[in-house]
mmJSON file of the N, C-alpha and C atoms, coordinates in Angstrom:
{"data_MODEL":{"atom_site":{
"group_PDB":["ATOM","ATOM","ATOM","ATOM","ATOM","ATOM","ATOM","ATOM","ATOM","ATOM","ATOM","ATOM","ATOM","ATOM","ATOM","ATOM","ATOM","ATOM","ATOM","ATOM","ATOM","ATOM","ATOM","ATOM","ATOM","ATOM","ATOM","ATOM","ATOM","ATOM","ATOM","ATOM","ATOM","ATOM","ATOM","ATOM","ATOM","ATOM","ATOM","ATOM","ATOM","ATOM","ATOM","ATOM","ATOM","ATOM","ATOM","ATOM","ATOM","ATOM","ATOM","ATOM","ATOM","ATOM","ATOM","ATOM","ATOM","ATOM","ATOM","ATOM","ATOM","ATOM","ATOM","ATOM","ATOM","ATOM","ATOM","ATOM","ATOM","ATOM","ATOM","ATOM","ATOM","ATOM","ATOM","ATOM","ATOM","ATOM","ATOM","ATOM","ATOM","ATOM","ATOM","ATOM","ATOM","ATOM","ATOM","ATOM","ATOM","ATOM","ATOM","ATOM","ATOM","ATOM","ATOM","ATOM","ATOM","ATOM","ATOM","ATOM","ATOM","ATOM","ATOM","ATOM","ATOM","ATOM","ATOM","ATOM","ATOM","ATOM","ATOM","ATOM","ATOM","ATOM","ATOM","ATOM","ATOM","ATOM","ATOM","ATOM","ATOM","ATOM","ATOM","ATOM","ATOM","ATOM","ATOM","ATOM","ATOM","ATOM","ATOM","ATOM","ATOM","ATOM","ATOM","ATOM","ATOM","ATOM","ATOM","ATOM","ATOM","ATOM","ATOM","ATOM","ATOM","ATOM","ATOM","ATOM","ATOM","ATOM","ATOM","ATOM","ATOM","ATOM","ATOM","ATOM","ATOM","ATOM","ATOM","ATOM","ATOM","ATOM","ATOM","ATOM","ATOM","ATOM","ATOM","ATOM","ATOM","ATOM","ATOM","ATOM","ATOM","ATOM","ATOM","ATOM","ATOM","ATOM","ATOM","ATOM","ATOM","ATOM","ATOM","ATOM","ATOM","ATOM","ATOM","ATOM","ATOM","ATOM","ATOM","ATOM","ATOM","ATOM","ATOM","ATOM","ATOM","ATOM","ATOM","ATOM","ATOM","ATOM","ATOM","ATOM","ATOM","ATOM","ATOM","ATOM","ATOM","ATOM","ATOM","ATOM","ATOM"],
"id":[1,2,3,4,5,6,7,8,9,10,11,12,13,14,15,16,17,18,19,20,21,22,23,24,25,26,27,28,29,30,31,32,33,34,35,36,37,38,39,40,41,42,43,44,45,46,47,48,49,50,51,52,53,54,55,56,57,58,59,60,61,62,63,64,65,66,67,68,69,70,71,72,73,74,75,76,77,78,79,80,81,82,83,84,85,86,87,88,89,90,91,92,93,94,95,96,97,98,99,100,101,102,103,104,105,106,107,108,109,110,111,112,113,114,115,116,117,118,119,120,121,122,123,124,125,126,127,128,129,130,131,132,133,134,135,136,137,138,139,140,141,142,143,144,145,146,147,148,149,150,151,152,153,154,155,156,157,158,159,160,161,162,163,164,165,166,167,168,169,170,171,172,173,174,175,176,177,178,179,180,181,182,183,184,185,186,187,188,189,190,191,192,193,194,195,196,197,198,199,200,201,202,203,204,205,206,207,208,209,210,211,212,213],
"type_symbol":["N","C","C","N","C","C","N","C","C","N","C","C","N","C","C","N","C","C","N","C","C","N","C","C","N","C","C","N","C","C","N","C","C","N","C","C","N","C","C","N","C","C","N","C","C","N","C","C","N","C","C","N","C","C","N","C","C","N","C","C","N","C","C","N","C","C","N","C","C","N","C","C","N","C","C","N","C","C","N","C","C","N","C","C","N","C","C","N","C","C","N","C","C","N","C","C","N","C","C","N","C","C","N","C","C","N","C","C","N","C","C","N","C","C","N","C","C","N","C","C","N","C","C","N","C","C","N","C","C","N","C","C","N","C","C","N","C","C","N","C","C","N","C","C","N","C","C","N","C","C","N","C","C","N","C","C","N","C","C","N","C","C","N","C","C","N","C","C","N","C","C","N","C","C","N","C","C","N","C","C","N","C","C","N","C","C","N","C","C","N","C","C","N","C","C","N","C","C","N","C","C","N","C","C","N","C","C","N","C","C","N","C","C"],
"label_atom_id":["N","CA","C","N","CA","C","N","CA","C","N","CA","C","N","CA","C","N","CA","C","N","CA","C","N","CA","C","N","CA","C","N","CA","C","N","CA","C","N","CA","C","N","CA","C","N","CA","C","N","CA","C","N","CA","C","N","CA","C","N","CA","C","N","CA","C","N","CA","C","N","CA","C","N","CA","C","N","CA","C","N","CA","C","N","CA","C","N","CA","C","N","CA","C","N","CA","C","N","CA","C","N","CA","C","N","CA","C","N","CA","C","N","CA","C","N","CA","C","N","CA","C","N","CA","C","N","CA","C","N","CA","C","N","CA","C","N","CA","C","N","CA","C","N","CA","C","N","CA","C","N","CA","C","N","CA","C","N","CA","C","N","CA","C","N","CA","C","N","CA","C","N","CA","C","N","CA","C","N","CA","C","N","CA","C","N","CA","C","N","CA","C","N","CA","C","N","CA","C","N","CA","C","N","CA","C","N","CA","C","N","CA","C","N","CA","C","N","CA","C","N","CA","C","N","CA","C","N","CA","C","N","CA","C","N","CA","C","N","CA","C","N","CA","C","N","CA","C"],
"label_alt_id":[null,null,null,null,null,null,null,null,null,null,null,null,null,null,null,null,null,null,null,null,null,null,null,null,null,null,null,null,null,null,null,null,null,null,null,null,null,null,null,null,null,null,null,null,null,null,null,null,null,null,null,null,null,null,null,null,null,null,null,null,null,null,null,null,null,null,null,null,null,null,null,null,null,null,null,null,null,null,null,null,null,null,null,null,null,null,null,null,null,null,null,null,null,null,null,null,null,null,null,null,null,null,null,null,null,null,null,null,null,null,null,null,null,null,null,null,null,null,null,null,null,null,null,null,null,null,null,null,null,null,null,null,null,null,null,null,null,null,null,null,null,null,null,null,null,null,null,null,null,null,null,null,null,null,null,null,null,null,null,null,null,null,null,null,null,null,null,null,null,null,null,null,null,null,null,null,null,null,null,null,null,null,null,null,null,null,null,null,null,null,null,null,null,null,null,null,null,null,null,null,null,null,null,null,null,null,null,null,null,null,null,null,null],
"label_comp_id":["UNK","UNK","UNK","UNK","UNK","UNK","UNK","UNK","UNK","UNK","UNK","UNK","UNK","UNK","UNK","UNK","UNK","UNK","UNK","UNK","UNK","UNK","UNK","UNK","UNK","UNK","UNK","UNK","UNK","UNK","UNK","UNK","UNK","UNK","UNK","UNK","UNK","UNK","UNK","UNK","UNK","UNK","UNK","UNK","UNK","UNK","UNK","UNK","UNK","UNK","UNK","UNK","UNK","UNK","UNK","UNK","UNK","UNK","UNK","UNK","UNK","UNK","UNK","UNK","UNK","UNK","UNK","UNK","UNK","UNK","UNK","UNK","UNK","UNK","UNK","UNK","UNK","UNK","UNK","UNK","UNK","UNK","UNK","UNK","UNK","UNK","UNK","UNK","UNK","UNK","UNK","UNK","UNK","UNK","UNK","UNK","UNK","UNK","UNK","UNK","UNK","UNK","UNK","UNK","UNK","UNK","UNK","UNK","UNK","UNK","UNK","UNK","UNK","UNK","UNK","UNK","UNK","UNK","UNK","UNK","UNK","UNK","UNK","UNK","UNK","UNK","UNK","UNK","UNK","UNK","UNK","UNK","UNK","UNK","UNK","UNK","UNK","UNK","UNK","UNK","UNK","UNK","UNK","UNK","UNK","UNK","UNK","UNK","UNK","UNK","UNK","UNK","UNK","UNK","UNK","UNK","UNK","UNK","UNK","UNK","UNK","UNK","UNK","UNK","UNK","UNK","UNK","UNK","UNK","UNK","UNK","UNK","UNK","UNK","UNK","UNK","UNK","UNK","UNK","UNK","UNK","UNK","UNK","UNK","UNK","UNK","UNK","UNK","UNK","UNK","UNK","UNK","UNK","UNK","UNK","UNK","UNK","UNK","UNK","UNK","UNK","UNK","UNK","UNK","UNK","UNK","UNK","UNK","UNK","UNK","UNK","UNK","UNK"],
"label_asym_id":["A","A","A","A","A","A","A","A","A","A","A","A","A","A","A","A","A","A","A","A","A","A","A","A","A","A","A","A","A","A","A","A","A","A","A","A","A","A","A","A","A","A","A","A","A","A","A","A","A","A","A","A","A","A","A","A","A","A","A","A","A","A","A","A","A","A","A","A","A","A","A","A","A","A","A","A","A","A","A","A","A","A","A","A","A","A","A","A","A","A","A","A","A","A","A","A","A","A","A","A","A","A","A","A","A","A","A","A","A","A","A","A","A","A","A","A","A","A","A","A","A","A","A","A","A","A","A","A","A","A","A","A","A","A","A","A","A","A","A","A","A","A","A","A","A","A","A","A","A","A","A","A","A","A","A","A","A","A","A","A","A","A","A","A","A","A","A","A","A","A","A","A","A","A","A","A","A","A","A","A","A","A","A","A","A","A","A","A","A","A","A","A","A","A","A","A","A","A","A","A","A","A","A","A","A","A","A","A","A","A","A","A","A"],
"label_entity_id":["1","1","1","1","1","1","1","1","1","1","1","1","1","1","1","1","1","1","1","1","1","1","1","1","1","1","1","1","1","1","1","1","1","1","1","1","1","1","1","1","1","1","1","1","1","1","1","1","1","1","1","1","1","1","1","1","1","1","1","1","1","1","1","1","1","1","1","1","1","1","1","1","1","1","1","1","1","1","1","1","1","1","1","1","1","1","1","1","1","1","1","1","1","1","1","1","1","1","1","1","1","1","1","1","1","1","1","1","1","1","1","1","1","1","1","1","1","1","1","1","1","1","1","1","1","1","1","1","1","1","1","1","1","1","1","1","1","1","1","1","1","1","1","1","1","1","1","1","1","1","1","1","1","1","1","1","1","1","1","1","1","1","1","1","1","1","1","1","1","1","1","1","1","1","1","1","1","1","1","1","1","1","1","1","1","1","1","1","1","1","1","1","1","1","1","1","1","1","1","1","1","1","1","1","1","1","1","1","1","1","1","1","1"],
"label_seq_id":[1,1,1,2,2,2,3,3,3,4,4,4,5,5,5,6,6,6,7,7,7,8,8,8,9,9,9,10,10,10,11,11,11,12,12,12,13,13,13,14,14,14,15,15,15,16,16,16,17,17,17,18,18,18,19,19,19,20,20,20,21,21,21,22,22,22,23,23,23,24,24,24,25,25,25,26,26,26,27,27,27,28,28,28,29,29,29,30,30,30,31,31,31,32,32,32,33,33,33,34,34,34,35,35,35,36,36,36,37,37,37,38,38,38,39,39,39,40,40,40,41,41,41,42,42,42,43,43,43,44,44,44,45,45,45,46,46,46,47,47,47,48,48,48,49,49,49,50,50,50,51,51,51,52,52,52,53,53,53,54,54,54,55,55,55,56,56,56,57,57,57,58,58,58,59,59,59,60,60,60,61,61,61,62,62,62,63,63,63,64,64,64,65,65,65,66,66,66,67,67,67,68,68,68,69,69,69,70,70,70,71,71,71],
"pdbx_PDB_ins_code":[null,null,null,null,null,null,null,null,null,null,null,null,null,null,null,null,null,null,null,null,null,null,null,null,null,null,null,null,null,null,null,null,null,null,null,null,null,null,null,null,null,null,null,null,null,null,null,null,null,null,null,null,null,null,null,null,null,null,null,null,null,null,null,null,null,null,null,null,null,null,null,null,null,null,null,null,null,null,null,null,null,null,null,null,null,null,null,null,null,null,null,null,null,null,null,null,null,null,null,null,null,null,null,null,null,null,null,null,null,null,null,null,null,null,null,null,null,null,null,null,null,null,null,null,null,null,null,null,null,null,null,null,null,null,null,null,null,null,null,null,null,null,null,null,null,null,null,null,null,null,null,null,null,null,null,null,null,null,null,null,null,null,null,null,null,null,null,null,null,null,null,null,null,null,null,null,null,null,null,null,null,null,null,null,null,null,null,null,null,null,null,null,null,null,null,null,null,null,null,null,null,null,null,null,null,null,null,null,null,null,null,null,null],
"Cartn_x":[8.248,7.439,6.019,5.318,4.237,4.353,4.489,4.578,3.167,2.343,0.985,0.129,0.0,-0.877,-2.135,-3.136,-4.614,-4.973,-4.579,-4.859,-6.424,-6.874,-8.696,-9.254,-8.559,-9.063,-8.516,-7.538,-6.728,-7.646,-8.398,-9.28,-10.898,-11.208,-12.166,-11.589,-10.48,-10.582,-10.333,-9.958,-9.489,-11.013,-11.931,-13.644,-14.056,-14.03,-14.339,-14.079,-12.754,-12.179,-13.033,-12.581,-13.419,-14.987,-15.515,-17.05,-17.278,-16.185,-16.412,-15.752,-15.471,-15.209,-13.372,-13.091,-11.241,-10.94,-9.885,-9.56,-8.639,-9.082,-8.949,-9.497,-8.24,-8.601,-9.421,-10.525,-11.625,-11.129,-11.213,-10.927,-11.722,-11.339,-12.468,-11.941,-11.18,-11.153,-10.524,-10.891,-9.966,-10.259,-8.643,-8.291,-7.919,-8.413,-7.769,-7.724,-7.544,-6.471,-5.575,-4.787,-3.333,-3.52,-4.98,-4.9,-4.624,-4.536,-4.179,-2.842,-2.288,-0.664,-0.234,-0.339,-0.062,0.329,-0.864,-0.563,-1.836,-2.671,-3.804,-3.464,-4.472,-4.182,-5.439,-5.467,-6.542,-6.32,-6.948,-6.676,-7.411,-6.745,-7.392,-7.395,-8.651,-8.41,-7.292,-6.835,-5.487,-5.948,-5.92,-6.584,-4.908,-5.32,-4.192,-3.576,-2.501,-1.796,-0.426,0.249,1.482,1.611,2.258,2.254,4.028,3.351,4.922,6.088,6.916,8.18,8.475,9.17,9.467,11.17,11.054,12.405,12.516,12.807,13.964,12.342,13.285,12.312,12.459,10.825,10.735,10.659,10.527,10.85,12.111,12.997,14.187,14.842,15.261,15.802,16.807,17.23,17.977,19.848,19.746,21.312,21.269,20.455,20.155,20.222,19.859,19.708,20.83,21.56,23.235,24.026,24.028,24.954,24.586,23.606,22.879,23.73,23.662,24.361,25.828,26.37,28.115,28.197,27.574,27.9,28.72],
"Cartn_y":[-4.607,-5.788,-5.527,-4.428,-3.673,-2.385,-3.058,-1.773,-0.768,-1.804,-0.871,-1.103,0.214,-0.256,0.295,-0.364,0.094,0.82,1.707,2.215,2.258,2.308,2.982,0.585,0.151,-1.267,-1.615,-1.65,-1.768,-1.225,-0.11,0.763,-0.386,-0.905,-1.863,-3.095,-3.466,-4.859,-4.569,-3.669,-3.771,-3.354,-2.769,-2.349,-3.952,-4.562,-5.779,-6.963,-6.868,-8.075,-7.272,-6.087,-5.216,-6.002,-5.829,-5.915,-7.379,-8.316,-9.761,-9.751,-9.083,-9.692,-9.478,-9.394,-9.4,-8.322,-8.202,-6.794,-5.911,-5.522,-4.585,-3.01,-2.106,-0.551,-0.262,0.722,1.257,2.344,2.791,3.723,4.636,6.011,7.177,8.475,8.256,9.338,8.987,9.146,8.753,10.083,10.428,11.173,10.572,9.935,9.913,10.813,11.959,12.66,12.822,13.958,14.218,15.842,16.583,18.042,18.415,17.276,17.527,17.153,16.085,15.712,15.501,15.606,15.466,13.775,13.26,11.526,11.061,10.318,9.537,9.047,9.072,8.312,8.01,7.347,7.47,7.502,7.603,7.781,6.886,5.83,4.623,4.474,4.436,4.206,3.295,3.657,2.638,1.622,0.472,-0.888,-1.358,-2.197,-2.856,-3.872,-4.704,-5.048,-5.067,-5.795,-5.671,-5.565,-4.972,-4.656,-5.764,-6.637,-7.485,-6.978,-7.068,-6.538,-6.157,-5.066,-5.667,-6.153,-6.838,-7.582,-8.704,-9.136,-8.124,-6.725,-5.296,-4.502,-4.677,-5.541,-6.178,-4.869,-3.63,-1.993,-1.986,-2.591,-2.271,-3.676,-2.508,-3.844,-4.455,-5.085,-6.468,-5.892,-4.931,-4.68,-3.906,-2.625,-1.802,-2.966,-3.873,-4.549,-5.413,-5.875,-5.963,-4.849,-3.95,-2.448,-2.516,-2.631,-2.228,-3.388,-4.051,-5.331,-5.892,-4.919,-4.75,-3.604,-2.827,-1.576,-2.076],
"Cartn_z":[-8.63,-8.495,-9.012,-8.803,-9.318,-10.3,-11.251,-12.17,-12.238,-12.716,-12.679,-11.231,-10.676,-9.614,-9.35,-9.104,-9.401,-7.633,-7.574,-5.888,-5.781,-6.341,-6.881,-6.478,-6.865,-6.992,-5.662,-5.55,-3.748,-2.668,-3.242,-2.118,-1.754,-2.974,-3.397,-2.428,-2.761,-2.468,-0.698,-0.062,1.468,2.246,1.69,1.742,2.095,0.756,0.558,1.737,2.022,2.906,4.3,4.528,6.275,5.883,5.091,5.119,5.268,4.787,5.212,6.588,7.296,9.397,8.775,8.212,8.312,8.448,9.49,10.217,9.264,8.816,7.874,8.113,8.003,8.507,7.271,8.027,7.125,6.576,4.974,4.541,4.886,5.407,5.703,5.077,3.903,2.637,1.582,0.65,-0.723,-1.439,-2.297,-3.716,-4.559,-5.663,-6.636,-8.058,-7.87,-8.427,-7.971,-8.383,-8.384,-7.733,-7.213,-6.95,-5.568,-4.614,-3.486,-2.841,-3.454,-2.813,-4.132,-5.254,-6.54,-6.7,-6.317,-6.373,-5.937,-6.304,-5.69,-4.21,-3.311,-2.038,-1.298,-0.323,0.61,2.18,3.204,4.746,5.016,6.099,7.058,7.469,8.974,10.209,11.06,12.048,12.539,13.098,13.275,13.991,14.609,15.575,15.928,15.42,15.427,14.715,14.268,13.746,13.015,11.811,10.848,9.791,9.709,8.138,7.828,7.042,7.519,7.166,5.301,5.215,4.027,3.182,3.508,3.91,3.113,1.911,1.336,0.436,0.418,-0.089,-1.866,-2.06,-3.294,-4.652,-3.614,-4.689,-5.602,-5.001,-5.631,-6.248,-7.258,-8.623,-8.142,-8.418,-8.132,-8.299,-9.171,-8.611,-7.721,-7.707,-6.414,-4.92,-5.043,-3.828,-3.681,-4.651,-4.709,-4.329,-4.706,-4.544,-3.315,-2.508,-1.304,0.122,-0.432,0.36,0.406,-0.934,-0.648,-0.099,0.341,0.637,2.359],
"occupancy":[1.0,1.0,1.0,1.0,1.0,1.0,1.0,1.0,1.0,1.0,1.0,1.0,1.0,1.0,1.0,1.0,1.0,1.0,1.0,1.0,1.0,1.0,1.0,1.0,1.0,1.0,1.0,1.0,1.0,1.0,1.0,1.0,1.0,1.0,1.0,1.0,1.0,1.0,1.0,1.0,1.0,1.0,1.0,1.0,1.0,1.0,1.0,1.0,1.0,1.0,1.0,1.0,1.0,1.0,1.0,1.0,1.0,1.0,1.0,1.0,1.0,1.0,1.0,1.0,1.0,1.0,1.0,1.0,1.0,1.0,1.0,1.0,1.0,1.0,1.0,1.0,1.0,1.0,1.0,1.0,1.0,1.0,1.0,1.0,1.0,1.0,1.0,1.0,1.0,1.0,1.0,1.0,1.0,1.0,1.0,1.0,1.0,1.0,1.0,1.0,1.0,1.0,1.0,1.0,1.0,1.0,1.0,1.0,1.0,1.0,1.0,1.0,1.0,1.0,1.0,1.0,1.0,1.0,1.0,1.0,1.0,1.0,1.0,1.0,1.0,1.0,1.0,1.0,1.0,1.0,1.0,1.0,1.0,1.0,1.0,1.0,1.0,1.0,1.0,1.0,1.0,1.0,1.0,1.0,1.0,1.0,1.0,1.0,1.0,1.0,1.0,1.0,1.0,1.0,1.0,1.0,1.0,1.0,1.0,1.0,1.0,1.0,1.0,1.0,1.0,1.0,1.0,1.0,1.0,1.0,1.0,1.0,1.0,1.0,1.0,1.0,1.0,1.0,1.0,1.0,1.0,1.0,1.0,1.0,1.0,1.0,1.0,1.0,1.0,1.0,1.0,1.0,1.0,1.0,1.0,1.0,1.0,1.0,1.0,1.0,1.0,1.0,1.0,1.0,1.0,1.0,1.0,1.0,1.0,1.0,1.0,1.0,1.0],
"B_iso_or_equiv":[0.0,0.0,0.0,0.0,0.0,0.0,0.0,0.0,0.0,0.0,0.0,0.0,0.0,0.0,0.0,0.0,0.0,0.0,0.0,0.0,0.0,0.0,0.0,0.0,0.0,0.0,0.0,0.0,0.0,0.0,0.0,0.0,0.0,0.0,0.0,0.0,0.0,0.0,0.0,0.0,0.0,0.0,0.0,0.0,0.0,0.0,0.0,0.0,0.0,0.0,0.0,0.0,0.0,0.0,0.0,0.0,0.0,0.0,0.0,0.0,0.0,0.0,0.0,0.0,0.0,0.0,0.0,0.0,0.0,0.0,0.0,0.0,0.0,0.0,0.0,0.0,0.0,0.0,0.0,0.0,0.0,0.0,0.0,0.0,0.0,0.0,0.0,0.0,0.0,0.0,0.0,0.0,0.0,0.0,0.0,0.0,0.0,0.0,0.0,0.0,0.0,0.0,0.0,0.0,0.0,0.0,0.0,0.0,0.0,0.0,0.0,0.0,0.0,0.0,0.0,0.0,0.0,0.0,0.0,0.0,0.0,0.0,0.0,0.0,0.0,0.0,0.0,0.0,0.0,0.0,0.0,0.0,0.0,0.0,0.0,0.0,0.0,0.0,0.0,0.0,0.0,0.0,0.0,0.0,0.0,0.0,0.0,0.0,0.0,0.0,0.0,0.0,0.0,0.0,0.0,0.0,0.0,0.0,0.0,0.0,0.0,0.0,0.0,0.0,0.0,0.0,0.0,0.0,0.0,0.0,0.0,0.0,0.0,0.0,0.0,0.0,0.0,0.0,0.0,0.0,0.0,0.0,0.0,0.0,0.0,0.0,0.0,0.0,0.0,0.0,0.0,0.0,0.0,0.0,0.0,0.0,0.0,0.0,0.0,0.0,0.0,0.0,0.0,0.0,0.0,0.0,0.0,0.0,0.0,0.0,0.0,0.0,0.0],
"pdbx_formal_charge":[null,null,null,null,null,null,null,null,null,null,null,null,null,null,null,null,null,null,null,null,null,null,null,null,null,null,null,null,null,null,null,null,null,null,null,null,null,null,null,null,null,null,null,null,null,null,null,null,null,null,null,null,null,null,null,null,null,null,null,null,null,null,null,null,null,null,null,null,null,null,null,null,null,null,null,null,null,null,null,null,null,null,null,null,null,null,null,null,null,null,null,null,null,null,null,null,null,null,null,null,null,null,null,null,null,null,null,null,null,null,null,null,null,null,null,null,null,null,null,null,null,null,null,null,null,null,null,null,null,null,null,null,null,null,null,null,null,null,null,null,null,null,null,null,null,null,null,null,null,null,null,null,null,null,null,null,null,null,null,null,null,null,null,null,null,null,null,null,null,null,null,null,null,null,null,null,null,null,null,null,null,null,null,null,null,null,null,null,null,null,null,null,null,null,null,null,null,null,null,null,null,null,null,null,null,null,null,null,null,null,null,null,null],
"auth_seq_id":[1,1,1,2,2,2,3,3,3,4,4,4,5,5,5,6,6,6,7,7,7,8,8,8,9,9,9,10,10,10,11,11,11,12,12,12,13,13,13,14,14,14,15,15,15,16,16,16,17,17,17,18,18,18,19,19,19,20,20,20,21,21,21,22,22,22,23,23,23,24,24,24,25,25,25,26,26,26,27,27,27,28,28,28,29,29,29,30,30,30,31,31,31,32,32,32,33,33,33,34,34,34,35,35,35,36,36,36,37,37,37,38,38,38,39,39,39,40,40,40,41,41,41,42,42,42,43,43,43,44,44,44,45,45,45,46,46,46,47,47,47,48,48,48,49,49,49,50,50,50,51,51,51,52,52,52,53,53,53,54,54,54,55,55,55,56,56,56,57,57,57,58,58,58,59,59,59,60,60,60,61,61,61,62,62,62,63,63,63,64,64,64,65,65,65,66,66,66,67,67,67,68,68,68,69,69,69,70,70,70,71,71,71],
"auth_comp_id":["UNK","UNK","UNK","UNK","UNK","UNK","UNK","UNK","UNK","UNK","UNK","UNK","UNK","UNK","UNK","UNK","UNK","UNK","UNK","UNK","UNK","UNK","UNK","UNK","UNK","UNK","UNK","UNK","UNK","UNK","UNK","UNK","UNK","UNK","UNK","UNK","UNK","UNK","UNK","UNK","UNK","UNK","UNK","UNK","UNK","UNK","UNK","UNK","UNK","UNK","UNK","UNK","UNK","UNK","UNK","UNK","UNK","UNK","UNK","UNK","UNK","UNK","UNK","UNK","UNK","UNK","UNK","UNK","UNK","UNK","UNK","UNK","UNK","UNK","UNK","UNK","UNK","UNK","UNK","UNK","UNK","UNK","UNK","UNK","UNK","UNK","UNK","UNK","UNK","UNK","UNK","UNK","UNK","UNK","UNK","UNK","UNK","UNK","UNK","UNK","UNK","UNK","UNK","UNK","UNK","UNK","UNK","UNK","UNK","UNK","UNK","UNK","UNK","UNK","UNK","UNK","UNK","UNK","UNK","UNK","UNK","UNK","UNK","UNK","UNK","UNK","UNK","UNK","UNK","UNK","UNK","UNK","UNK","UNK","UNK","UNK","UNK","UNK","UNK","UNK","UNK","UNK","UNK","UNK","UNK","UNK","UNK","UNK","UNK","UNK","UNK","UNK","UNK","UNK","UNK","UNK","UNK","UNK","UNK","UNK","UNK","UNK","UNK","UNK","UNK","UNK","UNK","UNK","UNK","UNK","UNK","UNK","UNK","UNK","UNK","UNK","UNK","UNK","UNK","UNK","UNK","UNK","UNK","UNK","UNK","UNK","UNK","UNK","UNK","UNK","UNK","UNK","UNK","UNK","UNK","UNK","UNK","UNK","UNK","UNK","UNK","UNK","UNK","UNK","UNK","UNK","UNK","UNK","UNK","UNK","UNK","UNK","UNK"],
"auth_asym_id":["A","A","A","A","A","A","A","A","A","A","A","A","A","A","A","A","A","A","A","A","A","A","A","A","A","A","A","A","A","A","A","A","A","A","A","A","A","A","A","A","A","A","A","A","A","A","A","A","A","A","A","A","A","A","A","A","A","A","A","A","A","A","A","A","A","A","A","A","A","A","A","A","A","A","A","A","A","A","A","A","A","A","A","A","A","A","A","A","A","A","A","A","A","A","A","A","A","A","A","A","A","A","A","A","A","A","A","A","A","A","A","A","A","A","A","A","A","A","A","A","A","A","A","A","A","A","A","A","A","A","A","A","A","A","A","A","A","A","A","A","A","A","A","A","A","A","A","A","A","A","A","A","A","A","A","A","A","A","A","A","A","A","A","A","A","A","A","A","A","A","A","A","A","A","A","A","A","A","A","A","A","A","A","A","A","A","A","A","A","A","A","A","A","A","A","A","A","A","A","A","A","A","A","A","A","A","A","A","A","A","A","A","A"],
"auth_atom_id":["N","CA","C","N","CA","C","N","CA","C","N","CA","C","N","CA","C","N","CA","C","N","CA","C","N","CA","C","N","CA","C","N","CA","C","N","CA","C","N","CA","C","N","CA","C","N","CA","C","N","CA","C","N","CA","C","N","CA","C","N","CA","C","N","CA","C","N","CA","C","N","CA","C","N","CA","C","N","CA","C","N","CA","C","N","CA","C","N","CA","C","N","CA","C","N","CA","C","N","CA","C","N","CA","C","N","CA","C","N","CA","C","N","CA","C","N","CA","C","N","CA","C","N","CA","C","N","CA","C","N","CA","C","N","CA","C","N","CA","C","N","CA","C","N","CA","C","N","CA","C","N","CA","C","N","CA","C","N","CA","C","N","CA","C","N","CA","C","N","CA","C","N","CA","C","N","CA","C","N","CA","C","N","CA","C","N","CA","C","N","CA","C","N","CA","C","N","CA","C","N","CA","C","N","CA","C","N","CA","C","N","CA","C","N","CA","C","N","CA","C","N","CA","C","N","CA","C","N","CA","C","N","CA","C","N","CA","C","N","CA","C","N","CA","C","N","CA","C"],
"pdbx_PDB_model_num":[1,1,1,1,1,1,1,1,1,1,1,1,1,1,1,1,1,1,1,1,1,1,1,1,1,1,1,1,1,1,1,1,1,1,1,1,1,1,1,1,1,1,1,1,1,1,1,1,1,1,1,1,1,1,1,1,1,1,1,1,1,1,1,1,1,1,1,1,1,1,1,1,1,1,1,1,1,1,1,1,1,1,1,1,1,1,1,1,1,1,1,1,1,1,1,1,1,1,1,1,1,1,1,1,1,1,1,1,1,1,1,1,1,1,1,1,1,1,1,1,1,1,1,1,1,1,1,1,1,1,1,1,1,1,1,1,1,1,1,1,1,1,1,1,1,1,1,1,1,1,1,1,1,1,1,1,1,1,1,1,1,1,1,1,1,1,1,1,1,1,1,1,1,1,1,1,1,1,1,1,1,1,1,1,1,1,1,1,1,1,1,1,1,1,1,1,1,1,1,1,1,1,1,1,1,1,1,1,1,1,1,1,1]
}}}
């Protein structure tokens, strides 16, 4: 569903929404290189909440998610 994904801009825009009042966990580290887990990432405080499902998981291609559902 996301081929290219800007984690570095994702880090921007979730800053952005916290700093306008929307509960949004504060990032309190970012890597983006690849020298510490060999992948960009960042760490964010936990707030309360529910996190929404991902249902159907929009990762997987469309026969994968056929194969997945005759199984």
């Amino acid at each position: 569903m996301f081929p290219d994904y800007d984690l570095k801009m994702k880090g921007f825009d979730y800053e952005a929404l916290r700093l306008k009042g929307l509960p949004t966990p504060e990032i309190i580290f970012e890597n983006y290189n690849d020298d510490i887990l060999g992948s960009e990432f960042y760490v964010m405080r936990c707030i309360d909440g529910e996190a929404p499902s991902d249902n159907p998981p929009h990762h997987m291609d469309p026969e994968g998610m056929m194969g997945k559902a005759g199984s």
